[in-house]
C-alpha positions in Angstrom: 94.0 123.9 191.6 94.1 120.1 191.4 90.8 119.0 189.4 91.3 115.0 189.8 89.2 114.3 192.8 89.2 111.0 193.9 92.7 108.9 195.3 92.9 106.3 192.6 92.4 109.2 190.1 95.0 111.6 192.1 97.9 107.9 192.2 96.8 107.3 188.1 97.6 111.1 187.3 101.2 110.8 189.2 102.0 107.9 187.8 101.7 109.1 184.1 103.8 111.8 185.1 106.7 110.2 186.4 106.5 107.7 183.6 107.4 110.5 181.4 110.1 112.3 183.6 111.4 114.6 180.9 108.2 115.5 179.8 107.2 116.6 183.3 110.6 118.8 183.9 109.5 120.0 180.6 105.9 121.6 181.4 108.1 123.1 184.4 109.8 125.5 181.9 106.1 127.0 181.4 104.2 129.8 183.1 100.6 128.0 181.6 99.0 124.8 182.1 99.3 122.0 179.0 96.3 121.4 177.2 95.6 117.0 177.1 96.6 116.8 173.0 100.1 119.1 173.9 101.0 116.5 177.0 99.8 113.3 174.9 102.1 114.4 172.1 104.8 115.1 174.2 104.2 111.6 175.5 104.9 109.9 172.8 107.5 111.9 171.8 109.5 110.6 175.0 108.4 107.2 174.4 109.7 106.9 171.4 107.1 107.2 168.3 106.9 109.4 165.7 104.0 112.1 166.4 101.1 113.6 164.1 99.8 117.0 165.6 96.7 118.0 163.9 95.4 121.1 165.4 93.7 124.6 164.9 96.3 127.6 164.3 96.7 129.1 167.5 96.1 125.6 169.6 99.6 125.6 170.3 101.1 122.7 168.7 104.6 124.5 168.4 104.9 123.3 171.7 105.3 119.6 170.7 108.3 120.8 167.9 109.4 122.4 171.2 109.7 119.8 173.3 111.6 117.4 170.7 114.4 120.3 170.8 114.4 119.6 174.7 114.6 116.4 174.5 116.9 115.9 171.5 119.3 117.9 173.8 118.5 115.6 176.8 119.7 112.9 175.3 122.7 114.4 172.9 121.3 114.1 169.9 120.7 116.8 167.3 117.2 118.3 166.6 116.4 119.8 163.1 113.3 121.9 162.8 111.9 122.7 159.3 110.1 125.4 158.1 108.1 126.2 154.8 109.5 129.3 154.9 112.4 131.9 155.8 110.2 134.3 158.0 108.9 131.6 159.8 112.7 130.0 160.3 113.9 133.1 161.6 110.8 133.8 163.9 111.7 130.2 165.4 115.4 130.9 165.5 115.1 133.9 167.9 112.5 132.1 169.8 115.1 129.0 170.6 118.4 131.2 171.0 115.9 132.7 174.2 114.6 129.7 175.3 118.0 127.5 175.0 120.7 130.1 174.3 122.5 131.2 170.8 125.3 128.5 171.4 123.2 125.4 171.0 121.0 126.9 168.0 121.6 127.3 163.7 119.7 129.0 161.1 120.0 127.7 157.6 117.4 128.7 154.6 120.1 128.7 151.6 120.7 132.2 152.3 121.5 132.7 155.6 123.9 130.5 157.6 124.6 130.8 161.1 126.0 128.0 163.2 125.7 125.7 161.2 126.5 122.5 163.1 124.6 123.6 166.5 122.4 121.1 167.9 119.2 122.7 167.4 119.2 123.9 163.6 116.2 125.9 162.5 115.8 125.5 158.4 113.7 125.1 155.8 112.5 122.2 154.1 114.6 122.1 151.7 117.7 122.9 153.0 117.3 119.5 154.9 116.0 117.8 151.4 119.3 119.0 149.9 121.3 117.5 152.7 119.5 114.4 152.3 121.0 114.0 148.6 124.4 114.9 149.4 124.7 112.6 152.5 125.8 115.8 154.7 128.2 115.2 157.4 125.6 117.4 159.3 123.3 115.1 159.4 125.5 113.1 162.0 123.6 112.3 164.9 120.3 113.4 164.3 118.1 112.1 166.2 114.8 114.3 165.5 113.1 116.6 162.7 110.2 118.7 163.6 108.1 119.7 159.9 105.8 122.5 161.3 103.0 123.1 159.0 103.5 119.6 157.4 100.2 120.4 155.3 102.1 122.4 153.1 102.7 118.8 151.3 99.5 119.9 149.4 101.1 122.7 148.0 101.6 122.0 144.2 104.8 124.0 143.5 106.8 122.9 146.6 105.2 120.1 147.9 107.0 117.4 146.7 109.9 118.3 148.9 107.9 117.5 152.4 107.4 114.1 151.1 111.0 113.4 149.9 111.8 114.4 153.4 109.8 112.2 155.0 110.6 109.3 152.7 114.2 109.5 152.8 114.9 110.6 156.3 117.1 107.8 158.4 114.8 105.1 160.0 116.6 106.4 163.0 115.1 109.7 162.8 111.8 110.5 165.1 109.1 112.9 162.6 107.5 115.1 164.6 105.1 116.3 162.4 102.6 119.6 163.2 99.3 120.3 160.8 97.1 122.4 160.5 93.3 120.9 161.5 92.6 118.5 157.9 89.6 116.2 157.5 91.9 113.0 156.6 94.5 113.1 159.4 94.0 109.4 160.2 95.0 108.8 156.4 97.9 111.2 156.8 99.0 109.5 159.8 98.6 105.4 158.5 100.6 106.5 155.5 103.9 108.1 157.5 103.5 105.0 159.8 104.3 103.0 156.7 107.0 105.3 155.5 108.3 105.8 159.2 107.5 103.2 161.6 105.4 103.9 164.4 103.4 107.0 164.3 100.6 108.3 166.7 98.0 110.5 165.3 96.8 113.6 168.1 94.3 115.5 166.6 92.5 118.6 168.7 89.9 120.5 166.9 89.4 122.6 170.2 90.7 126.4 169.7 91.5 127.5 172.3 90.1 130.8 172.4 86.5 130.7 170.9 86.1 132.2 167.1 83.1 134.6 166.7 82.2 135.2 162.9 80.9 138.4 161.7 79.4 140.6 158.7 80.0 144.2 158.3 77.0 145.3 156.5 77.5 149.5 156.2 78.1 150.4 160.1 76.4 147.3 161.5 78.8 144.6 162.5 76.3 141.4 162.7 76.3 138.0 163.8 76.8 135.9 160.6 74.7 133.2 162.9 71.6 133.5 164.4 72.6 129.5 166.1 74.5 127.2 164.4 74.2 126.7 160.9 71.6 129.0 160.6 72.5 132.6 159.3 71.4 135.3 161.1 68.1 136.5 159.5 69.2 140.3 160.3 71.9 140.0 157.5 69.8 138.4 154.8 67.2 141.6 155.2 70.1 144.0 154.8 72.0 142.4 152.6 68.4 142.6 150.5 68.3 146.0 151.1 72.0 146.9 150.0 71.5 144.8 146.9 68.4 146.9 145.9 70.3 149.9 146.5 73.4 148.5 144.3 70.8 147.8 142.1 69.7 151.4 141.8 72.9 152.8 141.4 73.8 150.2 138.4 70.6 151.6 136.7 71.5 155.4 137.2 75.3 154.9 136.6 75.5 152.2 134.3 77.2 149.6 136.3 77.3 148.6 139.7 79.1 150.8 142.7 79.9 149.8 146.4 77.1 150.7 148.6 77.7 154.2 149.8 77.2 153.2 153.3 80.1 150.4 152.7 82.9 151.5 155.4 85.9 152.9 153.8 89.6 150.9 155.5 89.9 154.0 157.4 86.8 154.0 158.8 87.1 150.2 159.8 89.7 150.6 162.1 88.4 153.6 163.9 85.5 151.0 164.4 87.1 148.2 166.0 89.2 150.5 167.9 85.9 151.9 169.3 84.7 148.6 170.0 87.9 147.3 171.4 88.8 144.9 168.9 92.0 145.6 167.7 94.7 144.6 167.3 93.5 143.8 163.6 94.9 141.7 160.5 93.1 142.9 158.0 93.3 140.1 154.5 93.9 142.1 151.4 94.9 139.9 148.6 97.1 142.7 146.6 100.5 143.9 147.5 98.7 147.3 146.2 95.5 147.1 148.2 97.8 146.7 151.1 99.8 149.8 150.2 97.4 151.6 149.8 95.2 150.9 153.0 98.2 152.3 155.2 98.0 155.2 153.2 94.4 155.8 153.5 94.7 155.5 156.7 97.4 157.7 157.1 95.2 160.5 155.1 92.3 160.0 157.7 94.5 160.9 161.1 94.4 157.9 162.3 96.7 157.2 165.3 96.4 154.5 167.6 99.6 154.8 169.9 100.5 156.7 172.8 104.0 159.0 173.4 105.3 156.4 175.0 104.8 153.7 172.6 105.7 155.7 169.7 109.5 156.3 171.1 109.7 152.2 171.3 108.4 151.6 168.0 110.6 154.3 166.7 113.5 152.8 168.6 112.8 148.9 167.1 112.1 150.1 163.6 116.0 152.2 163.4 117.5 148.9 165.2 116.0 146.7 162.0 117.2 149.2 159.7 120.4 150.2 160.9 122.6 148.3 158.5 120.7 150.0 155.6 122.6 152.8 153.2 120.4 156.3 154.1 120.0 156.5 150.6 118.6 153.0 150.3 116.3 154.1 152.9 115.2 156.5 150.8 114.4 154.8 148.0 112.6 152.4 150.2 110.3 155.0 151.6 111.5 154.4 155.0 110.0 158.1 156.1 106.3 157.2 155.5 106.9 154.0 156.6 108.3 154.7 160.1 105.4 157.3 160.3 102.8 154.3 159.8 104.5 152.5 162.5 104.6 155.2 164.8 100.6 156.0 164.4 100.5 152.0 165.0 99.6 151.5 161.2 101.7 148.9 159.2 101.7 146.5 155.7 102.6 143.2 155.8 103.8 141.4 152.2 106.6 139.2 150.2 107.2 143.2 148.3 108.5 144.0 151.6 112.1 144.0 152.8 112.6 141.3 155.0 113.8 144.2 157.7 110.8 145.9 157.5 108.5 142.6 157.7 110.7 141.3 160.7 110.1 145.1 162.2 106.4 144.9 161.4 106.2 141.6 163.0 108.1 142.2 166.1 106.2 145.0 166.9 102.5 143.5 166.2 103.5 140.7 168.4 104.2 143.0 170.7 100.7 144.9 171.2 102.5 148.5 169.2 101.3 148.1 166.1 97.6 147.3 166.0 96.6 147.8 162.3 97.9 145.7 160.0 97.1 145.4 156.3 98.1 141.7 154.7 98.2 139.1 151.9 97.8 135.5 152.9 101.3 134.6 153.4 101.3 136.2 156.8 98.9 133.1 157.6 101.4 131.1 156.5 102.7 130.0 159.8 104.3 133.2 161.3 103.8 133.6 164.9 101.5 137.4 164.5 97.9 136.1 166.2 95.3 139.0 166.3 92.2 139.7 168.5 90.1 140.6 165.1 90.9 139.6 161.5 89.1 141.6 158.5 88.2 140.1 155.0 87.5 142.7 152.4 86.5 139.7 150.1 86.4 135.8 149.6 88.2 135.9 146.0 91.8 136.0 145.1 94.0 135.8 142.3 96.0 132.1 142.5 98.1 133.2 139.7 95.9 132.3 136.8 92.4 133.5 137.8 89.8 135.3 141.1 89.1 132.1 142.5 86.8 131.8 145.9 88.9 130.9 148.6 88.4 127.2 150.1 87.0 126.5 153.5 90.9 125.3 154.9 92.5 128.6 153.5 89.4 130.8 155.2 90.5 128.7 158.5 93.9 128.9 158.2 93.2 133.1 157.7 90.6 133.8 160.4 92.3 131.2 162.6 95.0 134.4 163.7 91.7 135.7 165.6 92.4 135.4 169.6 95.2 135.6 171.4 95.7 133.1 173.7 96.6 134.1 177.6 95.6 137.5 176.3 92.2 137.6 174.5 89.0 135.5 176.1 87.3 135.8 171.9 88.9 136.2 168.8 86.9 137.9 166.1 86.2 137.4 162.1 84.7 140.0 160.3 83.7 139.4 156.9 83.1 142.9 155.0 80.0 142.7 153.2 79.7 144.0 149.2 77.1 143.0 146.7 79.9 140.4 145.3 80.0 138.7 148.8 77.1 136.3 149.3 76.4 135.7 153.3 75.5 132.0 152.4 79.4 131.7 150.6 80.5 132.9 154.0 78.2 130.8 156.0 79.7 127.9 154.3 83.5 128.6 153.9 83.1 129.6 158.3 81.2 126.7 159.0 83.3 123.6 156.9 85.2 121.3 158.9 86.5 119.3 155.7 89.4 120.1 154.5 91.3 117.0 153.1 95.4 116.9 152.5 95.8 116.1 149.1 99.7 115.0 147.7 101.3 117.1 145.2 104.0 114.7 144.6 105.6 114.2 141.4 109.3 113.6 140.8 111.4 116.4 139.0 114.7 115.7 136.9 116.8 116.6 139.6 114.9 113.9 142.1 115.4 111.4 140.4 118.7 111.9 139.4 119.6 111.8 143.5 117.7 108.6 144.0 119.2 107.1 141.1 122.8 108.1 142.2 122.0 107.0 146.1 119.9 103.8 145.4 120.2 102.7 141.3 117.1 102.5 139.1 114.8 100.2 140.6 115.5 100.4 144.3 114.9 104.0 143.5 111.5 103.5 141.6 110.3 101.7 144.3 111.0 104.3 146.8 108.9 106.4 145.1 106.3 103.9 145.2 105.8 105.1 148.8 104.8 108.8 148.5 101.7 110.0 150.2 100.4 110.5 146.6 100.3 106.9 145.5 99.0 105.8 148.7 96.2 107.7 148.1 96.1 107.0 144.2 96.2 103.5 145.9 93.1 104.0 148.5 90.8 105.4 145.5 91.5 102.5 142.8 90.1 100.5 145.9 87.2 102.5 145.7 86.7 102.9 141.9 87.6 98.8 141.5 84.8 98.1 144.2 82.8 100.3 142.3 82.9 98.2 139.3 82.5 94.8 141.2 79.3 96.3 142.2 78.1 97.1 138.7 79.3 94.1 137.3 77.2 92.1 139.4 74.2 94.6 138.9 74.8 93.9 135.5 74.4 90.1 135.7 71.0 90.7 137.5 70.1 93.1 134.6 71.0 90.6 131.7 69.2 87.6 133.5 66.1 89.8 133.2 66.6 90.7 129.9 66.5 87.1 128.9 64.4 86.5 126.0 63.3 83.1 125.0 62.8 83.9 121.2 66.6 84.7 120.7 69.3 86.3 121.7 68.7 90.1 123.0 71.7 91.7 123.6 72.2 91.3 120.1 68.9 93.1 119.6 69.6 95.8 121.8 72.6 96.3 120.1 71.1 97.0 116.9 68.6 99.4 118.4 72.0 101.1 120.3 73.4 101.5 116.6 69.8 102.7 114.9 69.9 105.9 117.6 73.5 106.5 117.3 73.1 107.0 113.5 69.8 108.8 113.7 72.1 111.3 116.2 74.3 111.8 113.6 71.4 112.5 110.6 69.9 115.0 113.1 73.5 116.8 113.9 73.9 117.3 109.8 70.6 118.6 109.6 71.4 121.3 111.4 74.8 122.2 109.5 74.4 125.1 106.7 77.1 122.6 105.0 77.1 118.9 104.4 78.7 116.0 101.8 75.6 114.5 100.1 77.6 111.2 99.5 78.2 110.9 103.2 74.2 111.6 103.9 73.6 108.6 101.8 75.8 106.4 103.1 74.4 107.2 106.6 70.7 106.7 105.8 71.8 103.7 103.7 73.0 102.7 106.8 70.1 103.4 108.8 67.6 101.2 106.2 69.8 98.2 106.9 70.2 98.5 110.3 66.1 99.0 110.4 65.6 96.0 108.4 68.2 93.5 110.6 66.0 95.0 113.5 62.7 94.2 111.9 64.0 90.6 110.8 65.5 89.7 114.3 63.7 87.2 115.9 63.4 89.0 119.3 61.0 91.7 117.6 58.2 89.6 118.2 58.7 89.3 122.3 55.8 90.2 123.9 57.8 91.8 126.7 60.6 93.5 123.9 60.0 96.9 125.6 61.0 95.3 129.3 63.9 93.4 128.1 64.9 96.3 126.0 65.5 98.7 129.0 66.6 95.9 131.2 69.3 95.8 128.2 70.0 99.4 128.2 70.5 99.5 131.9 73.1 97.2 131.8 74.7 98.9 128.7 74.9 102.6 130.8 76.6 100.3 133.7 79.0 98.7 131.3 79.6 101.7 129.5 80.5 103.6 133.1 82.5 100.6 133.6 84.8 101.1 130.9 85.4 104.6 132.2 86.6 103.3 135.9 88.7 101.0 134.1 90.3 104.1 132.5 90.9 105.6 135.6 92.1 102.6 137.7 94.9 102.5 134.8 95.9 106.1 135.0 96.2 106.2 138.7 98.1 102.4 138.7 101.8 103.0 139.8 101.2 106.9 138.4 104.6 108.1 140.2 106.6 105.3 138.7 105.4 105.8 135.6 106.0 109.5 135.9 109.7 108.4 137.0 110.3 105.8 133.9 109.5 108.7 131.8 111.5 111.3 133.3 114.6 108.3 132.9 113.5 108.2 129.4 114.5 111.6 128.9 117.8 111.3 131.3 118.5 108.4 129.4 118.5 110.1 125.7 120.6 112.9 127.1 123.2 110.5 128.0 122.1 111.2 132.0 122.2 108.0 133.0 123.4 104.7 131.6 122.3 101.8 133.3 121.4 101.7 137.1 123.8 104.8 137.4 124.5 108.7 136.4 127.0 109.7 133.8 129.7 112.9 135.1 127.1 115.0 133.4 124.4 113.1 135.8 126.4 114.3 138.8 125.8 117.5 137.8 122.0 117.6 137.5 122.5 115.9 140.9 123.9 119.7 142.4 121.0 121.3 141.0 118.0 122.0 142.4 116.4 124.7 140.8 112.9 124.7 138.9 114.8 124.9 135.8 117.1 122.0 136.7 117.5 120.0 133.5 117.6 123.5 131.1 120.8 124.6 133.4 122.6 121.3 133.8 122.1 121.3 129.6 123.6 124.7 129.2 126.3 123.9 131.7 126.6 120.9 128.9 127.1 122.4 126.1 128.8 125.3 127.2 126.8 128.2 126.9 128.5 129.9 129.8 132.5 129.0 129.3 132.9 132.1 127.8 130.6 134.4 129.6 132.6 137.0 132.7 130.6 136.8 136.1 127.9 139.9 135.5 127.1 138.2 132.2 126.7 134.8 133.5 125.1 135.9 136.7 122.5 137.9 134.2 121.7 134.8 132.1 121.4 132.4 134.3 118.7 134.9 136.3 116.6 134.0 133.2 116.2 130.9 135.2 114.9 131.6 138.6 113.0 134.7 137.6 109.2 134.7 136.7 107.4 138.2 136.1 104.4 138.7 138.0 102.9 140.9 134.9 101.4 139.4 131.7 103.5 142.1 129.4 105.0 140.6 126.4 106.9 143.7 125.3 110.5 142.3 125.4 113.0 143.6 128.6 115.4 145.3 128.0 119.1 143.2 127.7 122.5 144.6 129.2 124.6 143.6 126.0 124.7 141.6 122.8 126.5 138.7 124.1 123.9 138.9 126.7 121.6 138.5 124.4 123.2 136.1 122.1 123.3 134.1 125.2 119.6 134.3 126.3 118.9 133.2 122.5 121.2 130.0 122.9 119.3 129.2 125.7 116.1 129.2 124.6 117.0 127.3 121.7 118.4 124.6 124.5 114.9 124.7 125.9 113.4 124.9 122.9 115.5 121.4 121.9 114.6 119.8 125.5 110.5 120.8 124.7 110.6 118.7 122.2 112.2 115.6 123.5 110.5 115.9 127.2 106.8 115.8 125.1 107.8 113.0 123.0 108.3 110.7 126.4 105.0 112.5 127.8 106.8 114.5 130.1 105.8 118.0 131.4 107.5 120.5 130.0 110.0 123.1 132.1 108.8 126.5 132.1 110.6 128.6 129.4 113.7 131.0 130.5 112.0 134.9 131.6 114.7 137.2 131.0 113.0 139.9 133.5 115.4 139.8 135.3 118.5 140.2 133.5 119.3 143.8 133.1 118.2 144.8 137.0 121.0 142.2 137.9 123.1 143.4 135.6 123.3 146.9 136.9 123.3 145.3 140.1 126.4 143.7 139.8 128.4 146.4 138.3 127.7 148.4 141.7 124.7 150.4 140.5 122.9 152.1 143.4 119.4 150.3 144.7 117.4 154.1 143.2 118.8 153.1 140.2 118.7 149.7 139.6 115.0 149.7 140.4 114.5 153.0 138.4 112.3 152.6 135.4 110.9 149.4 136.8 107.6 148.2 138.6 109.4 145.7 140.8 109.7 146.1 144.9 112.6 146.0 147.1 111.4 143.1 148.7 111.0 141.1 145.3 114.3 142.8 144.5 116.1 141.0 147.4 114.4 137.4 147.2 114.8 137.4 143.6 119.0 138.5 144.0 118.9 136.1 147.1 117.8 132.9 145.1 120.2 133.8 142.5 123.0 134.1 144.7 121.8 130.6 145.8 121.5 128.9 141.9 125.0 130.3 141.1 126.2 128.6 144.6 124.7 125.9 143.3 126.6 126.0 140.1 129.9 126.7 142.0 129.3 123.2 143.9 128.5 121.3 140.6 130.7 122.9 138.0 134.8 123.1 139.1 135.0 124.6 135.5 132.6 127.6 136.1 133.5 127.9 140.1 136.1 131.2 140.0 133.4 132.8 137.7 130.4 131.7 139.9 132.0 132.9 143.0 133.2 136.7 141.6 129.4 136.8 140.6 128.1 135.9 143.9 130.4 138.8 145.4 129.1 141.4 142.9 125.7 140.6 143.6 126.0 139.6 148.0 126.2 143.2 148.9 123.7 146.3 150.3 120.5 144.9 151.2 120.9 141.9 149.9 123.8 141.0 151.9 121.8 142.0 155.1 120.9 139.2 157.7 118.2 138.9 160.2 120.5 137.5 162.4 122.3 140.7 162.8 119.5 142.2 164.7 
């Protein structure tokens, strides 16, 4: 039905559309009306400008990356769109090849190539990053890059690469680029219009299906609002009462127990299916915890599918897993995991084979499986939106320590609640326990500011590339131009007002303190220095130790410092007392003063600094000389690994020329791999020259330690040789039972951890012509089983 009502209003609306002909033939390709912030994007997309799309998960600003695929092939140019990560780049290559056909769409996330010079190529960021550096011929005729889930800048291990991206892209490139909702998207969006030329900023904070948060309280699901703001007064009085009756329990057990009226995972889900609320996403941040929640559930009977569904989840499940061994299916638990499905019933985490994730996913999208148990990387983008999503708690482990979760990462999680087209409400439910307080959740549901913050900071191997493609300076000053100097930039504005403001407060303080009998900041001084060295009697005082000699000095310090007081000729000031804190004042400011200096300096030119370093330690190494790399240079060029400058050194010195391809394929995993256990019982190493290998290594890194901390650089992270005898067996053709036997690791962190080694010793291939032949017989060892399988061959 046509809403514009009067003729002016009807001419105005045509005009706009056939001003923007492509993006009308466009919306003709859909089966649902454009929201304004989709068709304004899409706009400006046609007219020419780069794009910012900041909008809640679910709004549907894929459509925008969409549309620059459409019209990249309008026009004959190529369209690259990036990904954070390989799920999501395979979830957006099947979605092209059916919207524009498998001829005219790639995949490429360093793993998996297919088509690799198609028009549309789906990839991840740094795939394209890489290309950058090596001046691909692929790059030829590019005319637009997509970055979906450009926020992921903020990210402190990967970051960095969305910014190289979008610094070093071709002027000629449009950015699209997609985020999710952030507090500072007009910040975001000044700074890539410096770095890329026009750029319009379309930011929705509309979802399009309304969010309704809850609290499961026992068997109660409650409102967490009574109206907004306000928490619903029902919760506080239960959550009273469940506290009291913690309480009791910690006094008869000795410590504190769940609640025994607190819902067991099971139970949950037969709850919202009662209530109609599934399909459900239910936030577990454990690999375990997920586990284990399908199994629980699988104990209590549940089964939420009918005969008919059961034969198609069956039937997609074996087409996923066809091109696995029956024996690795097996070892895999395939059996109990095909039963889950079937009853509707499914885990979803990086331990996973990417099969059975891609299975999982296909089929929750789908409406078959309508239980699934998660960590937050499924919120990471991939396309799985739920009617309900469940949060056992509001803590998680980030690696170091249980930290609460922040208000964006709570969005970004509930924000798979409602399905649009499908659901008219999408649901949060926030389990209660006595270690989640309501007024935590009140706040985390009810933040809107979420700020993107740079991670930025150039790596060995980055500058290395700039180096080689601009020389030293031009390449310093390109660096000048990250996201994280602008905003180091915007807040030395704001600390150096700052201290105008007290410096002029302090002017007005000193005028005040003005004493016509002599000068009194010189008295105040000396009353400054009397406390300071009173602090420091009453501090001693209170040791069971002190030096007598220094005790005397210090009082004898104090009786002069009394007596200069006592002689000064502002002691006598009738109004000492009101100078004196006029005086003081103006000391604190001047004091804080000295402290925003500090800070100005740090955060003045902070990423070229950071770069001059790192040339520092290029330069001792015999990196670079000059403006330019040395041959070794060109290597560290090749090589983009964490451990960059610790492999291009032992490619150096030659820790590998004598090594066969299972032995250099097992050292150099020492490299990529990082255990997620805290054991420091030593692994277990295939051979003695292995071994003897490992310990030449870590003497390399030990030697690199010292010199990166005498420029004041960050240290790399030291060699964890975790994964050296798993790969080992590996690659002399052990089966996947026993290669994994013996150890705690998953088949899914089996395969990711294999897969990036495949890629480093690629890597190596490309840099090294000396260690190629052995490089390549590795990667054939190792490329095999379910390693070797491909999502595209579903």
């Amino acid at each position: 039905m046509d809403t514009v009502s009067s003729p002016a209003e009807k001419f105005a609306a045509a005009k706009v559309r056939n001003s923007h002909p492509v993006t009308r033939d466009f919306l003709l390709t859909f089966d649902f009306e454009f929201d304004p912030f989709q068709i304004a994007a899409c706009h400006a997309v046609e007219e020419g400008s780069g794009v910012l799309v900041a909008a809640p998960t679910g709004a549907g600003k894929t459509v925008v990356g969409e549309f620059a695929a459409y019209f990249a092939l309008n026009l004959g140019k190529k369209c690259f769109y990036t990904t954070p990560i390989k799920a999501l780049s395979n979830q957006k290559y099947f979605e092209f090849v059916a919207k524009f056909g498998e001829e005219k769409v790639g995949l490429l996330t360093g793993d998996t190539s297919i088509n690799s010079e198609a028009d549309i190529l789906v990839m991840t960021t740094e795939v394209l990053r890489n290309m950058l550096y090596a001046g691909s011929s692929t790059l030829k005729n590019l005319g637009y890059v997509v970055m979906d889930e450009v926020h992921y800048l903020a990210d402190k291990f990967r970051g960095a690469v969305w910014e190289e991206v979008l610094i070093h892209l071709m002027e000629s490139v449009q950015v699209i680029s997609l985020s999710a909702t952030v507090s500072n998207a007009e910040e975001f969006g000044e700074w890539l219009g410096e770095v890329r030329g026009n750029t319009q900023v379309i930011v929705s904070e509309i979802r399009p299906i309304p969010l309704y948060q809850h609290v499961l309280i026992g068997n109660r699901m409650l409102d967490l609002f009574e109206k907004p703001g306000q928490i619903n007064p029902e919760i506080l009085q239960r959550e009273r009462e469940a506290i009291r009756k913690s309480a009791i329990s910690k006094h008869r057990r000795g410590r504190y127990n769940e609640p025994s009226e607190r819902l067991s995972r099971a139970d949950i889900i037969e709850k919202l299916q009662r209530e109609n609320m599934l399909p459900a996403i239910t936030f577990i941040f454990s690999r375990v915890g997920c586990d284990a929640a399908v199994k629980q559930c699988l104990h209590a009977g549940i089964r939420l599918t009918s005969p008919e569904e059961r034969i198609d989840i069956r039937a997609t499940a074996l087409k996923y897993t066809s091109n696995i061994a029956s024996e690795d299916l097996e070892v895999l638990g395939f059996t109990e995991w095909l039963t889950a499905l079937e009853r509707g019933i499914a885990a979803h985490h990086a331990g996973l084979l990417p099969s059975f994730k891609g299975a999982v996913e296909d089929l929750f999208q789908r409406g078959l499986v309508k239980a699934v148990f998660a960590t937050e990387t499924l919120a990471l983008g991939i396309n799985m939106p739920a009617r309900t999503v469940v949060l056992e708690k509001l803590v998680k482990y980030n690696g170091e320590a249980h930290v609460p979760i922040t208000p964006g990462e709570y969005t970004q999680l509930t924000g798979r609640a409602g399905r649009r087209g499908i659901d008219i409400e999408g649901n949060a439910v926030i389990q209660w326990s006595p270690t989640v307080d309501s007024a935590a959740a009140a706040g985390l549901a009810s933040t809107r500011t979420y700020p993107l913050r740079s991670s930025f900071a150039p790596s060995y191997n980055m500058s290395i590339n700039l180096i080689s493609r601009f020389g030293r300076e031009r390449a310093r000053g390109s660096l000048e131009s990250s996201f994280a100097q602008f905003q180091a930039d915007r807040a030395v504005v704001g600390l150096a007002r700052q201290i105008r403001k007290n410096e002029t407060a302090i002017e007005e303080l000193l005028l005040q303190a003005v004493c016509h009998l002599g000068d009194f900041i010189d008295y105040a001084s000396i009353r400054r220095e009397i406390k300071e060295v009173e602090v420091l009697l009453s501090r001693r005082d209170q040791k069971k130790t002190f030096d007598n000699r220094q005790r005397g000095r210090l009082e004898s310090d104090l009786s002069d410092l009394r007596k200069s007081l006592r002689n000064h000729s502002c002691h006598s000031c009738n109004e000492r007392e009101d100078h004196a804190r006029f005086a003081e004042r103006a000391g604190r400011l001047n004091r804080e003063n000295e402290g925003l200096r500090t800070r100005v300096e740090s955060r003045t030119n902070v990423i070229a600094k950071t770069f001059d370093q790192i040339c520092q330690v290029l330069t001792h190494l015999n990196y670079i000389e000059g403006e330019k790399p040395t041959a070794q240079g060109k290597i560290l060029t090749k090589i983009y690994a964490e451990s960059d400058l610790l492999l291009t050194e032992s490619i150096r010195v030659g820790l590998f020329d004598d090594l066969n391809s299972t032995e250099l394929l097992s050292i150099v995993s020492c490299m990529i791999f990082e255990s997620r256990s805290a054991e420091n019982v030593a692994p277990k190493m295939p051979s003695p020259r292995v071994s003897n290998a490992l310990t030449e290594v870590i003497s390399v890194w030990a030697q690199l330690e010292a010199i990166e901390s005498e420029y004041g650089v960050k240290t790399q992270r030291e060699p964890d040789p975790g994964f050296c005898w798993i790969s080992y067996k590996w690659a002399n053709g052990g089966s996947l039972q026993s290669v994994l036997k013996g150890s705690d690791m998953s088949v899914g962190d089996f395969v990711r951890s294999t897969k990036q080694l495949v890629d480093l010793l690629n890597q190596i291939s490309a840099a090294s012509e000396k260690l190629r032949p052995v490089c390549k017989d590795a990667v054939k060892k190792i490329d095999r089983g379910v390693v070797a399988y491909l999502m595209g061959d579903v």
